[in-house]
Each structure stands twice: as C-alpha cells, then as structure tokens.
N, C-alpha and C positions, 0 to 999 in steps of 0.2 A: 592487544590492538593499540597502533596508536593515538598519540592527541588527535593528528590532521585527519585520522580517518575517522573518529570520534565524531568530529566537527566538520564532519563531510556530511557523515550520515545524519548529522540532527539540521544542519542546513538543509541537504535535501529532505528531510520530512518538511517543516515548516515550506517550504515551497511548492511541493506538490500537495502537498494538502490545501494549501489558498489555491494553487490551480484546479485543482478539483473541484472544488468550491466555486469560482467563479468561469472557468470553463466549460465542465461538464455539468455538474450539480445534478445529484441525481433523486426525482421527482418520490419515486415509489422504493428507495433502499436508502438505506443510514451506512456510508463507505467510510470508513477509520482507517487510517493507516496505523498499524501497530509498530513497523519497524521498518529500518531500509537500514540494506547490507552491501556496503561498498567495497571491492575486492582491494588488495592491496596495491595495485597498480590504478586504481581511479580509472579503471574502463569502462565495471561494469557495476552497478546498482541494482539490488532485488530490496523490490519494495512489495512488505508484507499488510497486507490490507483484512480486514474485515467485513463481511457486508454482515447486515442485517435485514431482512430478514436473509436465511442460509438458502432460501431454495432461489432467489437470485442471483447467488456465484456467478453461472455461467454468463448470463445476459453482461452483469457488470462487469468481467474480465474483456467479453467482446467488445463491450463500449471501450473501457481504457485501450484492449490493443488497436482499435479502430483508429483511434486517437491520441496514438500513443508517437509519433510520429510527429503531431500537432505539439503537445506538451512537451518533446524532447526541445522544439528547434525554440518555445518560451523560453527553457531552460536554461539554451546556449546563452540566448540574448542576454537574459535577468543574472544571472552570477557571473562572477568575476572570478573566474576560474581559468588557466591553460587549457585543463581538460574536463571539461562535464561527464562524468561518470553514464553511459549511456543507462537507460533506465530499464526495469523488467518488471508487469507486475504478479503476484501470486499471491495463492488466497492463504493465508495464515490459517494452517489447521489446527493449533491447541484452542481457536475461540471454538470452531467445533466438536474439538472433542470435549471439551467443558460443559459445551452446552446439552451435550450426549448426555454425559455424566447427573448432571442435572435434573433432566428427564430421569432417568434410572432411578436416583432417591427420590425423586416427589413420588416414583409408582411406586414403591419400596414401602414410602413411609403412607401411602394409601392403602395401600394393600397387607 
C-alpha cells in the first residue's frame, strides 16, 4: 500500500470520526471507527466501524447511510483533496466475533 493511501485512510478516519461526533452523535450506542479502506484510485472509501452495544448494527448503519450524503458533501468542503474518496460505511465483524469468542470462555470457564 502506499504513503498517499496510507495518509488518505488516516485523514479520512480522524474526520469522520469528528463528523460523527459532532453531527450525528449517537445518544444510546458507543460508534468507533476501527478502519477505512481507500481503493487505489481514491474513488472509493470503506469505513469500518464498530458499535457498541452489537444489537444496534442495524439502527446505526441506517442512521450513517441516511446521512451519509450529508457527511460526504462536509467531506468535499473540509479536505483539500482533487478527489474525495466517496465514503461507504460497514460494520467491522472481528469486534463481533471477539466478542463471540469471549462469551464462549466466560461459559467455558463457568461451567
């Protein structure tokens, strides 16, 4: 991978994350973004997120894509980029299966 996409992808964390934070902000879930994956052409962005608790995925993905639209045209404005990487979000499944895994040994070692 290289530098500029490196320093795409940690530019765009640090900014949608403060956009999260002061656009959306969400009341009842703890949203992390774990990574964002910018293609090599700078078109396209997969930003990998977490929520907490897990049985709000769904609600939190509908909020972001709802407003996902809103956040890209921030985007455009606030960076000093030719092309703003357009954005995509999905739920990072290793925090879930960790979290699986987890559960298993506390029954494990209860039992």
């Amino acid at each position: 991978m290289s530098q500029r996409i490196l320093r795409v992808n940690q530019l765009l964390r640090q900014e949608i994350s403060q956009l999260l934070l002061k656009e959306i902000g969400f009341a009842d879930a703890l949203v992390t973004i774990i990574d964002v994956e910018t293609s090599p052409d700078l078109g396209q962005a997969k930003v990998k997120i977490s929520v907490m608790p897990a049985e709000k995925n769904e609600q939190v993905l509908k909020v972001l894509e709802k407003n996902i639209f809103h956040l890209q045209q921030i985007l455009n404005k606030k960076l000093n980029m030719k092309t703003v990487p357009k954005i995509r979000f999905v739920i990072d499944q290793v925090e879930a299966k960790a979290q699986r895994i987890e559960e298993i040994l506390g029954k494990m070692k209860k039992g």
